[in-house]
N, C-alpha and C positions, 0 to 999 in steps of 0.2 A: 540439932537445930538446923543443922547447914540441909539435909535430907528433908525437912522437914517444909521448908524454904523453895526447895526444888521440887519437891512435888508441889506445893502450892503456886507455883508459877508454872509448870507443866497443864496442872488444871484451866489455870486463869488464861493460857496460849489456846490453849484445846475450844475453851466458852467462848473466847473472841472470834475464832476460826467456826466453829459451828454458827455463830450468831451474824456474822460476815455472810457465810454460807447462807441461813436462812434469809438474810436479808436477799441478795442476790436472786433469788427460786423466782422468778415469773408468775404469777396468777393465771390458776388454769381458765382455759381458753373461755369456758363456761360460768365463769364467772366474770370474767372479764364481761361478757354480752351480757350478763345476768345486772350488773352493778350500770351499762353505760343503759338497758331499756330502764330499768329503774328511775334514773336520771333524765331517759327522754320522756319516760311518763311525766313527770314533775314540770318541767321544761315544755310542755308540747313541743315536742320536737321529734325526728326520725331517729335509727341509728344507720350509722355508715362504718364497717368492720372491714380494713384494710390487713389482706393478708397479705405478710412481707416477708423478708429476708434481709439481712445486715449488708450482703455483697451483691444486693439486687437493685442493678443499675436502674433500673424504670418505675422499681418501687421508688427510689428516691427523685426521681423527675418526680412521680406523682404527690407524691409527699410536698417537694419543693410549689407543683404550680398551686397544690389545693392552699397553701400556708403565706403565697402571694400576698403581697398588701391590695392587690388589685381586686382579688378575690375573698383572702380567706375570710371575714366579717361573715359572705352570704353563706359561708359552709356552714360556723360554727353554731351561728343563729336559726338554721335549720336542722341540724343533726349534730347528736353525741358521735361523736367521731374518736373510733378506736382502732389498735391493730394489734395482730395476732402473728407473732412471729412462730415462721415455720421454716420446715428446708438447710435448717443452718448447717454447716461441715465443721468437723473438728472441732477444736477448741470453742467454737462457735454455740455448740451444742445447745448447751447451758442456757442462753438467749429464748428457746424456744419456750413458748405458752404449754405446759401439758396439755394435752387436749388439742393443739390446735390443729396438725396435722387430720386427726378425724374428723375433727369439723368440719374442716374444708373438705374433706371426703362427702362427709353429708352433704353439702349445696353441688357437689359434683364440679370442686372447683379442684380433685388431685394431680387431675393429668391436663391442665389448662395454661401451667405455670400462674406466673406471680409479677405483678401484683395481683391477686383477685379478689373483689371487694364485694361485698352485698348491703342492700338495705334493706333494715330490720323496722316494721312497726314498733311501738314501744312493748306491747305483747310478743314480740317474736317471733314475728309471722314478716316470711321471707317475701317481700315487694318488689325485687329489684335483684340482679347479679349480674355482672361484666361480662356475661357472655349474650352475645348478640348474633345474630343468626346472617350466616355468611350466605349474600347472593346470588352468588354461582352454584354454593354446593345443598342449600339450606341447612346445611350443618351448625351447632352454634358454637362458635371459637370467642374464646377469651379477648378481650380487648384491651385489657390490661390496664395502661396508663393510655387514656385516648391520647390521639396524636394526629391521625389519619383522618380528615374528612369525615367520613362516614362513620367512624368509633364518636370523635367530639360530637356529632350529630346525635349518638345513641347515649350517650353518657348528658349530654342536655335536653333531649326526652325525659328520661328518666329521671334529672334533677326536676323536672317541669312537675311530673307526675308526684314527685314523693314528699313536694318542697311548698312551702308561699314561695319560692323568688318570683320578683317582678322581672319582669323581660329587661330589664334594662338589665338585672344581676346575671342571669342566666347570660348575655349578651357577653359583660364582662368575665365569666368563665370561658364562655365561646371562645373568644380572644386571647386568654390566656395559654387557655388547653392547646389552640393552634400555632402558637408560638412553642410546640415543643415540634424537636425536628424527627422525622420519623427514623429510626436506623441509627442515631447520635448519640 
C-alpha cells in the first residue's frame, strides 16, 4: 500500500510539473501574429508586433510611454498590439516565443537590436518597421524606442500612415515619445 501511495504521488508531482511546464511554453511567435491579425481583421484595426527582451532597458521605456495614460487609448484603438520576445540569456530562455528569433530575421530586424517593431496589415503584409533610413549614411538603422527628434518624427509618420489618429492624438504621442531622454 505504502509503494503504492508513492508511486501515485510521484505520478501526480511528475502531472503537475509537466502541466506547470506546459502552461509556462510561450505561443510560437507565428501564431502569436496569426491570432493578433485575426483580431485586427474583426476590430478594423492594424497590428503593431513589439520585439523585446526581459533585461531590455528601451524595450521597456517603449513599452512604459506607448501604455501612458496620455497615450495609450490612441494605440490600443488603432492596433492589436503584441510582442515577441527574443534575445533572452540564461535562465531567461524559456521567455522566448518559438519562432520569434526568425521572424525577426525575416523583416531584417536580427542585427538592428531591440526594441524592434513592425506594422502588420490585418492580412500580414508588412506596412511599417523601425527602421528608418539614416541621413548621413542612407543606411537604415533601427530606432528602436523613438526618443531622438528625428526617430519620434518617423515613428509619427508612420502612426499617421497606418492609423485614423487625429492630430491632436498623434500630437500627444509626439509629446510623450519626447519626454523619453535619449542615452537614460
Amino acid at each position: 500500500m505504502r509503494s503504492l501511495l508513492l508511486s501515485f504521488c510521484c505520478l501526480f508531482t511528475i502531472g503537475i510539473f509537466a502541466e506547470v511546464q506546459a502552461q509556462q511554453t510561450p505561443p510560437a511567435a507565428n501564431q502569436v501574429v496569426k491570432d493578433a491579425c485575426s483580431k485586427a481583421a474583426k476590430n478594423n484595426k492594424k497590428v503593431f508586433v513589439i520585439f523585446h527582451a526581459s533585461w531590455c532597458g528601451w524595450c521597456h521605456r517603449m513599452d512604459t510611454a506607448m501604455n501612458d495614460a496620455s497615450c495609450k487609448k490612441y494605440f490600443t484603438d488603432n492596433y492589436e498590439i503584441r510582442h515577441i520576445t527574443v534575445l533572452e540569456n540564461g535562465d531567461k530562455k524559456s521567455l522566448e516565443n518559438p519562432g520569434g528569433f526568425d521572424m525577426l530575421a525575416k523583416y531584417n530586424g536580427d542585427k538592428e537590436g531591440i526594441p524592434f517593431w513592425l506594422i502588420l496589415s490585418p492580412g500580414g503584409e508588412l506596412l511599417a518597421d523601425s527602421r528608418m533610413k539614416d541621413a548621413a549614411t542612407g543606411k537604415l538603422q533601427n530606432v528602436g524606442c523613438p526618443a531622438q527628434k528625428a526617430e519620434v518624427d518617423y515613428f509619427i509618420t508612420l502612426l499617421e500612415k497606418t492609423s485614423r489618429m487625429k492630430s491632436t492624438e498623434l500630437d500627444a504621442i509626439r509629446t510623450r515619445f519626447s519626454k523619453i531622454a535619449p542615452g537614460h
